[in-house]
Structure formats: C-alpha cells, structure tokens
MARTOR-788979 format. One record per residue (C-alpha): x, y, z. Coordinates in pm, whole numbers, padded with zeros to 5 digits, always signed. Layout:
BEGIN
X X Y Y Z Z
...
This chain:
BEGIN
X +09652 Y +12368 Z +05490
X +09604 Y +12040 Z +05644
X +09276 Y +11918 Z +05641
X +09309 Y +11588 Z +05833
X +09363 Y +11779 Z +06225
X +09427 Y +12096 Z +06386
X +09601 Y +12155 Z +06713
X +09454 Y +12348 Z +07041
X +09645 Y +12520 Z +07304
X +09626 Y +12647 Z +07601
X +09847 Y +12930 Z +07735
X +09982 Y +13147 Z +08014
X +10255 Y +13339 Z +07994
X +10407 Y +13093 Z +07817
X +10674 Y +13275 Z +07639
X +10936 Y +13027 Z +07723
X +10761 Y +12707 Z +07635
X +10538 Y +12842 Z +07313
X +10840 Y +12876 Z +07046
X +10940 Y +12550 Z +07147
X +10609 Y +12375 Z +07096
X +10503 Y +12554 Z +06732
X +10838 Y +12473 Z +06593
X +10775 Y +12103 Z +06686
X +10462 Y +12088 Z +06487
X +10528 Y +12409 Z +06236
X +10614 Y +12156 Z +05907
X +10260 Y +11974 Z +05969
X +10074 Y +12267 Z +05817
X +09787 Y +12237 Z +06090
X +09542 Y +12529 Z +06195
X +09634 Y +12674 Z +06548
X +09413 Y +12742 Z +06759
X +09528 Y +12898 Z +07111
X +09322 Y +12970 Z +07436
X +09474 Y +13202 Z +07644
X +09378 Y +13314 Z +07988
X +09556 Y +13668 Z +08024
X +09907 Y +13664 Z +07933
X +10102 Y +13973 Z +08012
X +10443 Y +13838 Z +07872
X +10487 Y +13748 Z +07459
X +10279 Y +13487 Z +07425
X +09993 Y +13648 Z +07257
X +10261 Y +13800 Z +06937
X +10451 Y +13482 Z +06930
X +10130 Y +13326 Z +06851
X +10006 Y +13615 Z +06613
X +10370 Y +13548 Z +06440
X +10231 Y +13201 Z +06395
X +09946 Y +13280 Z +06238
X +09725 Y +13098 Z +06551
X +09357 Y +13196 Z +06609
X +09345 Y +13324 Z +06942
X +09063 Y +13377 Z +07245
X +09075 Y +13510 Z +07571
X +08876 Y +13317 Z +07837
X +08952 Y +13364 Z +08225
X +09106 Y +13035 Z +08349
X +08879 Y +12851 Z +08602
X +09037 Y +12488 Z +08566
X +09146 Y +12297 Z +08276
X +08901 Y +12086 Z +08229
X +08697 Y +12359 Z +08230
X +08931 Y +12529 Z +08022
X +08912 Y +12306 Z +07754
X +08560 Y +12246 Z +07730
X +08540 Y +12645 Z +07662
X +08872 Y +12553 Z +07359
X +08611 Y +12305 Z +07177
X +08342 Y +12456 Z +07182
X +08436 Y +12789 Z +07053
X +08644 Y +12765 Z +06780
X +08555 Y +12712 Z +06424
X +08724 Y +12400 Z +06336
X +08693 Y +12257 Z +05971
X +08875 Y +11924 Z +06030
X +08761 Y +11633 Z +06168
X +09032 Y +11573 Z +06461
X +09189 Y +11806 Z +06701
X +09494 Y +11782 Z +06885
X +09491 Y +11913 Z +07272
X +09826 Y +11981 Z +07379
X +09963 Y +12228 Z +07658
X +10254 Y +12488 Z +07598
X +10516 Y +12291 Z +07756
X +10463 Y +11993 Z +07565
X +10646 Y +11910 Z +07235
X +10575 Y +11688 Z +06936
X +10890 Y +11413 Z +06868
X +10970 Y +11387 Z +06487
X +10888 Y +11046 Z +06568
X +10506 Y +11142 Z +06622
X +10554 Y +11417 Z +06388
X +10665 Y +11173 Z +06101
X +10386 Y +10981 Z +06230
X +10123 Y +11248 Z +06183
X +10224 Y +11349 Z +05838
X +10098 Y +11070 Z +05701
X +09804 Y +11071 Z +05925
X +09464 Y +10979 Z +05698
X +09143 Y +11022 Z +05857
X +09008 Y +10765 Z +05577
X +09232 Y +10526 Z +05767
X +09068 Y +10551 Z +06134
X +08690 Y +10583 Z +06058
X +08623 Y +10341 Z +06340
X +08841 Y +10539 Z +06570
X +08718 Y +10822 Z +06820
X +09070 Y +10924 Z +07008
X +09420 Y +10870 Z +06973
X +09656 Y +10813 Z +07276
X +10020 Y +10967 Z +07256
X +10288 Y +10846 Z +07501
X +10425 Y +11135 Z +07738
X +10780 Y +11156 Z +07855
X +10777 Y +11346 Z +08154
X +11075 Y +11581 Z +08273
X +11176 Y +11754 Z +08588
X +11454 Y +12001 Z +08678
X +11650 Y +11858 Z +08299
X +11617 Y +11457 Z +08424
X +11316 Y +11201 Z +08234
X +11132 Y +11039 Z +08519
X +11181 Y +10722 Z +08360
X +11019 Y +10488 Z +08697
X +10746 Y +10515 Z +08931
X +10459 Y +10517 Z +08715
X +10545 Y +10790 Z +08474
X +10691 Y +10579 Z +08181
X +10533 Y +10452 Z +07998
X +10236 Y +10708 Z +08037
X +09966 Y +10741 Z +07775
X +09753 Y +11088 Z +07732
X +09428 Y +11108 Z +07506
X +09555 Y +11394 Z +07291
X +09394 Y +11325 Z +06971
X +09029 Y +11323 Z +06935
X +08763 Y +11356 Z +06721
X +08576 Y +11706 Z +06666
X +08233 Y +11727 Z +06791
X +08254 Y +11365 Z +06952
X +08600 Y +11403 Z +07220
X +08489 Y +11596 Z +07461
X +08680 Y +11741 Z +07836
X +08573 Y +11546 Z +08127
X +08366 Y +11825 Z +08428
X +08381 Y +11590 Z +08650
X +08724 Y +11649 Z +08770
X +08865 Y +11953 Z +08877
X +09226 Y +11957 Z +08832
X +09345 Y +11618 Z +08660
X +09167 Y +11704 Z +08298
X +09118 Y +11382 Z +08046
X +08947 Y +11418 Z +07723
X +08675 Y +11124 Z +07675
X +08573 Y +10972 Z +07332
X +08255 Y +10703 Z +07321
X +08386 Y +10502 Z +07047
X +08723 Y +10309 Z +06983
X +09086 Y +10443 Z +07119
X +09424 Y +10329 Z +06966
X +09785 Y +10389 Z +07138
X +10063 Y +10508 Z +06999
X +10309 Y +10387 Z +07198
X +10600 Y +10509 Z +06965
X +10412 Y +10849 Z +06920
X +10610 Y +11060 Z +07193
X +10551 Y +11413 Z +07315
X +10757 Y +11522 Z +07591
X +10645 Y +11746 Z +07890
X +10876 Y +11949 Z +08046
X +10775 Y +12271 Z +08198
X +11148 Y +12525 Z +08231
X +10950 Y +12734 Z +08505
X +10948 Y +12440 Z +08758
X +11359 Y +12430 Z +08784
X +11239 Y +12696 Z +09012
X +11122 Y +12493 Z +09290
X +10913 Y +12778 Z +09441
X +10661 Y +12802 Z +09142
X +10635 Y +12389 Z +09152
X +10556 Y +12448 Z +09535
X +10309 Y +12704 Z +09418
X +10147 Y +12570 Z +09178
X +10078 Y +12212 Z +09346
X +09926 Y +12424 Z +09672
X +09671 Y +12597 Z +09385
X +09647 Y +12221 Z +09261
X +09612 Y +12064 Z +09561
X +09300 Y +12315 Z +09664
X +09123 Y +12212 Z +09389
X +09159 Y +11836 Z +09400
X +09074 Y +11829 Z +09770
X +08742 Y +12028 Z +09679
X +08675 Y +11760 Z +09472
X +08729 Y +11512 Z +09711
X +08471 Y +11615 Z +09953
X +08257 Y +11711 Z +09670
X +08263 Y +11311 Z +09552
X +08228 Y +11225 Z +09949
X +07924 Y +11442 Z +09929
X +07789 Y +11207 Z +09561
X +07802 Y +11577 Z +09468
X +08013 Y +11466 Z +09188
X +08074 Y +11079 Z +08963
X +08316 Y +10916 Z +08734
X +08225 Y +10996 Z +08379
X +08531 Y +10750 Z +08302
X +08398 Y +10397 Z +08346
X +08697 Y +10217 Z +08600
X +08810 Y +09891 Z +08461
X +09164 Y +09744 Z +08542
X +09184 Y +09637 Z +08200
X +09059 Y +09905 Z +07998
X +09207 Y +10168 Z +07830
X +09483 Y +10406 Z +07981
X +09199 Y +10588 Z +08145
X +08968 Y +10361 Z +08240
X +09267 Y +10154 Z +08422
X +09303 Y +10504 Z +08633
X +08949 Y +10575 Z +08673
X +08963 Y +10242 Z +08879
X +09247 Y +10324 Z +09084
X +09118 Y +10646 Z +09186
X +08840 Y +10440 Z +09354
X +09101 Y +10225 Z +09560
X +09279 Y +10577 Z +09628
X +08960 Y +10735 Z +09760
X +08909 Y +10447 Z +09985
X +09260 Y +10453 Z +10179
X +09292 Y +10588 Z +10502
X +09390 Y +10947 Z +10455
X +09741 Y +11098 Z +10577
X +09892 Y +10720 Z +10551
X +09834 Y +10711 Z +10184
X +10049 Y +10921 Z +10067
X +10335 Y +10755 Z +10259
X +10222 Y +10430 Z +10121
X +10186 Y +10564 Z +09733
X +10520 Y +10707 Z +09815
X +10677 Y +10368 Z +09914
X +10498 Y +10195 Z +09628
X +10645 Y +10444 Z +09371
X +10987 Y +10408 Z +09477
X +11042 Y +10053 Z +09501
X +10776 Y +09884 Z +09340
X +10758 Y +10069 Z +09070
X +11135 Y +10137 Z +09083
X +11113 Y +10542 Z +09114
X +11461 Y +10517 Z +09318
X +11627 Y +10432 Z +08931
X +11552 Y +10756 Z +08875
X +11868 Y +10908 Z +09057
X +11870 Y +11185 Z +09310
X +11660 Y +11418 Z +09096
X +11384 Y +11178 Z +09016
X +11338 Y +11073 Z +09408
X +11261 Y +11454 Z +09466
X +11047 Y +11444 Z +09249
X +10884 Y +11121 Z +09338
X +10852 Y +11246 Z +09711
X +10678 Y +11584 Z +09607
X +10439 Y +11469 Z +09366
X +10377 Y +11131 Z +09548
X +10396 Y +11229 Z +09866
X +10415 Y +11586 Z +09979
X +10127 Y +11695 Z +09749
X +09927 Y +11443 Z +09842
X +09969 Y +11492 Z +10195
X +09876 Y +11863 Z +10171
X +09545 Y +11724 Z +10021
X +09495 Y +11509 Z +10259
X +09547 Y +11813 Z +10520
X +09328 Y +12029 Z +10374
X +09059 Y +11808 Z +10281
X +09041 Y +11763 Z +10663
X +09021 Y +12171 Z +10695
X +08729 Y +12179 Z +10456
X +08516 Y +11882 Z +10683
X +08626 Y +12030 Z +11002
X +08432 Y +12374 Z +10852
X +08156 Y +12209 Z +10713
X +08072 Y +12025 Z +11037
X +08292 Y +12102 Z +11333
X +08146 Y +11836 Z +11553
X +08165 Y +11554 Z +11306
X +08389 Y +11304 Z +11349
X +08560 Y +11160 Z +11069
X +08468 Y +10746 Z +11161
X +08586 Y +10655 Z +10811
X +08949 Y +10749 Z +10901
X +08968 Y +10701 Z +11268
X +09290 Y +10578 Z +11429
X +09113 Y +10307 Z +11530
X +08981 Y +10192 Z +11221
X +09313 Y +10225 Z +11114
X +09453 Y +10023 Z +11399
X +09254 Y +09739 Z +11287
X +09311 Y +09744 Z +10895
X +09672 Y +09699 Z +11004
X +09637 Y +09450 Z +11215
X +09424 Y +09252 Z +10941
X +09631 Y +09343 Z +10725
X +09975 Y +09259 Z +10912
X +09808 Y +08931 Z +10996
X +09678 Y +08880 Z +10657
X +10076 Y +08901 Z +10519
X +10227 Y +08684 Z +10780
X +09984 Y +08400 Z +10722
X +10082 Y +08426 Z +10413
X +10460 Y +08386 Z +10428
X +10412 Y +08132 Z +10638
X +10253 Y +07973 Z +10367
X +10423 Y +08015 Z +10053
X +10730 Y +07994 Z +10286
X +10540 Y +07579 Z +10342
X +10477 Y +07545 Z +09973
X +10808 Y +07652 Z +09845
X +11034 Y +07496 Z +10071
X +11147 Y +07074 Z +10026
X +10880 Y +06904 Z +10275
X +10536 Y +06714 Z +10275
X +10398 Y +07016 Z +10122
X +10650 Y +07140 Z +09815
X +10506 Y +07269 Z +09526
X +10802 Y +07263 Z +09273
X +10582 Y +07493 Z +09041
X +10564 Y +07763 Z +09291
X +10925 Y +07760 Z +09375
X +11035 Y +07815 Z +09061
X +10744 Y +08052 Z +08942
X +10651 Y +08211 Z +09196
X +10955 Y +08305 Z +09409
X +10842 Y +08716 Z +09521
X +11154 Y +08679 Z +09774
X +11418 Y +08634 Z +09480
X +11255 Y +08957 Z +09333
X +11280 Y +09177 Z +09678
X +11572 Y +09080 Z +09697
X +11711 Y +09166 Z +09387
X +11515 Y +09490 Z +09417
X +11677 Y +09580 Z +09735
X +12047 Y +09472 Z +09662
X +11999 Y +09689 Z +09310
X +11846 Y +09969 Z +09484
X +12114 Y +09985 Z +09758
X +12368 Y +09981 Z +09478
X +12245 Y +10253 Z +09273
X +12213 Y +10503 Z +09635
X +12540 Y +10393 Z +09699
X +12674 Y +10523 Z +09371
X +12535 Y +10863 Z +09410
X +12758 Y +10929 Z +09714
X +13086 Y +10792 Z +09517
X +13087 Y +10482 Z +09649
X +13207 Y +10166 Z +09393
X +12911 Y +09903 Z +09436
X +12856 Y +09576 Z +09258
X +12607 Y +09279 Z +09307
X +12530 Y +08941 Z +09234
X +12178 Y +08696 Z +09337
X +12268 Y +08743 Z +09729
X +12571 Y +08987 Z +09828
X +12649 Y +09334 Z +09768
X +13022 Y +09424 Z +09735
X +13108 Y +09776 Z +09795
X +13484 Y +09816 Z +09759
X +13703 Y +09878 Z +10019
X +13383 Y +09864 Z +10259
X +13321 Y +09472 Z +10266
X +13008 Y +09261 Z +10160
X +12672 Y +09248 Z +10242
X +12450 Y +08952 Z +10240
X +12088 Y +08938 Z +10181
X +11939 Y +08625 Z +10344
X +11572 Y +08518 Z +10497
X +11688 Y +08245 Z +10702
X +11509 Y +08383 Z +11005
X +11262 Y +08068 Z +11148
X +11121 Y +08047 Z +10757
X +10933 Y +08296 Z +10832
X +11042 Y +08560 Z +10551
X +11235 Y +08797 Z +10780
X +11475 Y +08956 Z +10556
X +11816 Y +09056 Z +10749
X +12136 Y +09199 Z +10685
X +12450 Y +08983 Z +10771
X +12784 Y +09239 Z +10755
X +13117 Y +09112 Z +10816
C-alpha cells in the first residue's frame, strides 16, 4: 500500500466517469477514499470492486462537500489527493507520482496539478483555461476546503505551494455533450454563486484566499474576483466575454470552443447577474441599486472612452517621426501591430470554418477567389482601425 498519499473522491452517479478515473491511478497503489452523495446508478459497486472506502453524506456544495471528505475519513498518510470523478490522472503525472517522496517536500504544504479542460470531445486550449493550475495535492490535517465560497471550491494550505506544470489531469465530464444537463447544472450553479454575491455585498461573507496579482494560482484569482465584483453588473459578462475571445484568444478554439466560451463566459454569468438582481429586488423592493445605475454607468464610459482616446492620441505622438518620437516605444511598444495581427489571424481562422481558403501576412488578408483585405489605421492618427476592400 502506498504510504506517501491517498486519493479522495467525490461522486454522483458517476458510473460513466468513475472506471475511467480509478484505472488512471489503479498502478499507484493509493488508499481510495470516495464521498458519495446518493447514487442510484453503479457507482457505489464500481467503487466496492475497487476496494474504495466509501460514505454517504447529502451534497450541500462542494466546498462543503469536501470539508465533510477530510474530516471523516481515517487517513494514515500524510498527503491526500482531491480529485472529482470526471477527472483523470496523465501517465505523465502518474509517472510523476510514483516516485513521489514525502521526505522530499517537507517544506511543502500543497501541490498544484495543471488541468486540461474538455467540452463536447474539443480541449479549450484559449481564453483562460490553459494553462490552468488546481490545488489537488495537499497535506493531511493542514489543506483544508475553503467555506467561504459557495460553488467555486479551492483547497487552501498555510505553508509553501509548488506547480507542476507538466503534472496534467484532464477534466472532461461525457454528461455535458448533452447540452441540457450543462444548461442545468450552471442554473443550480449560478443560484449558488449569486447567493454568494449578495451575501459578500452584505460583509456577510470574506476572502479566506489573500488576493495578490502575483501570488500563487489562487491568490492571482482571489484578486480578480475583487475587480469582478466591482464591474457594473449585466455589462460584465459581455465584457469578460469579449476579453476571453480575443484577448485571451478563445476564438483559436474553433467553433466548439466559442460555445463554450459564450456559455461559461457569458451566458452563465449573465444569469447571475439576473438573479442576483431578483434576490435585492426581494430583500428590499424599494432600494435602488446606485452602485449599478445607468447613470453611473454612463459616466464610467465616458471616463473611460475619454481615458482611451487621450491615450491614442498619445502613443499615436510618441510613436510616430516628429518633435516628440520615442524610437523605444515604437519598436517596443507597438499594441496596434498586435491588434492587428490578432484581428487579421482571427478573421482567418472564422473564415476557415465556413470553407473558405484564407491566408495572411503583417497587413492584408487574402481569401482566394474573394480578393484582399487591408488592415490600416491611417484615419487622422488617431488609431481608427478600418477596413479597405477592393
């Protein structure tokens, strides 16, 4: 038996993910422990067949889930590993784990793995989602789940973290090519994380996760929750949509990946958004929401829009041959050469999915039999990009 970690799950009717999951980690020689919250399908003798320890607890949420997985097991090793039934160990991490010495990480508290992420058979390689590290590995009686959110568990450690960034597991859950149960399940999900919401409006609830842009994993997500929280809600999700697809290049990820990209980035949040309106509306029927008025939001865009232009106007001065030419910037600094490349490469790849032939070079994209297109921002110096066909 191995005595360096053991491995908790949680389950559901998971009859279709479970096989796949023990087999991935069957030649480590772990304990299993399993949590289960009711399953009335063959998850409960798969894991008997697997020689997994197994409790029942009603499933609440999963961070609250979890906290019940490690605190009620009797563990005799002195890591766990926290994974869900539709993840899977690579042999990469598994080769990695065999040789796993706890000896070897006495300073260390919790181990991140790197998650590949799949939907409907396709990675989701862009927008965010690669590379994407999870806290899986902790140490027993030290790791513990964070309360403090409601639906997007973490596990926290107070010591030292390391990342494996080589040390895959891959996520794909085969009930989601049925686009109803996604649709489901994100409408349970999305009750929950607007409850927490107000709750955190309320100070009913805090970070345990310290935010710091240049902490670990977590804490670099702890901090953009905070910007998140502070946006003006319904626009957000358009804007985290937006930001997803080209800044973070989410469009790369083909047809299947920009459905994705739009439900998770943008309809889900959007349904929050909606219903954490319903719940303030009940609380206090006459209140009015100041924080997100349209008129507040008239004026951030107007600072904002104003804020931009200036802007362009300046870089446009400081990157252009004159009295005030900064040679530095021109070559360094040039955000317009990278929009631009963005857009003609993103134009080429949606033109591919509907058959068309598309190739591109630093200003023109050729699409065969169909003519040229030239991205220029000639327009006054200003930074107005516009298309030029002919």
């Amino acid at each position: 038996m191995n005595s360096e970690f053991s491995f908790i799950i949680i389950t559901y009717n998971e009859e279709i993910h479970l096989p796949r999951l023990l087999a991935s980690i069957q030649n480590l020689g772990a304990a299993i422990f399993i949590v289960d919250s009711g399953s009335t399908d063959g998850t409960i003798a798969i894991a008997k067949e697997h020689g997994a320890t197994i409790l029942q607890h009603a499933f609440e949420n999963h961070p609250k889930q979890w906290d019940f997985a490690l605190k009620n097991f009797d563990i005799k090793t002195p890591w766990v590993i926290c994974l869900d039934a539709d993840q899977t160990v690579t042999p990469e991490l598994n080769e990695r784990l065999r040789s796993f010495k706890d000896e070897e990480y006495k300073k260390i508290d919790g181990i991140y793995f790197n998650r590949k992420n799949f939907f409907k058979g396709r990675w989701i390689k862009h927008g965010g989602y690669y590379p994407f590290y999870l806290l899986k590995m902790i140490r027993y009686g030290v790791g513990y789940s964070d309360l403090n959110e409601n639906m997007d568990h973490r596990f926290i450690v107070p010591g030292k973290t390391e990342i494996w960034k080589n040390g895959f597991i891959l996520e794909e859950n085969l009930k989601e090519n049925n686009i109803s149960f996604w649709i489901e399940k994100h409408n349970r999900y999305s009750d929950l994380v607007a409850q927490e919401e107000v709750e955190r409006m309320m100070e009913m609830r805090s970070q345990t996760v310290k935010p710091h842009f240049w902490g670990s994993p977590d804490e670099r997500t702890a901090r953009l929750k905070q910007l998140w929280w502070k946006l003006p809600r319904n626009v957000r999700p358009l804007l985290y949509f937006l930001y997803r697809i080209f800044f973070q290049l989410g469009i790369l990820d083909g047809q299947t990946g920009v459905i994705f990209h739009f439900l998770q980035g943008f309809w889900f949040r959007l349904i929050v958004d909606v219903k954490i309106d319903e719940i303030l509306k009940k609380k206090n029927p006459e209140n009015v929401d100041t924080a997100h008025s349209p008129l507040r939001f008239i004026l951030s865009f107007v600072i904002l829009f104003a804020a931009f232009y200036y802007f362009n106007i300046f870089f446009f001065g400081v990157t252009s041959p004159g009295n005030h030419y900064s040679a530095f910037l021109a070559d360094n600094l040039n955000y317009i050469q990278g929009l631009r490349w963005l857009l003609l490469k993103a134009s080429a790849a949606v033109l591919g999915w509907f058959g068309f032939t598309a190739v591109t070079n630093q200003y023109e994209l050729l699409v065969a039999g169909r003519g040229v297109i030239q991205l220029v921002y000639s327009c006054l110096g200003l930074g107005v990009i516009s298309f030029n066909f002919w």
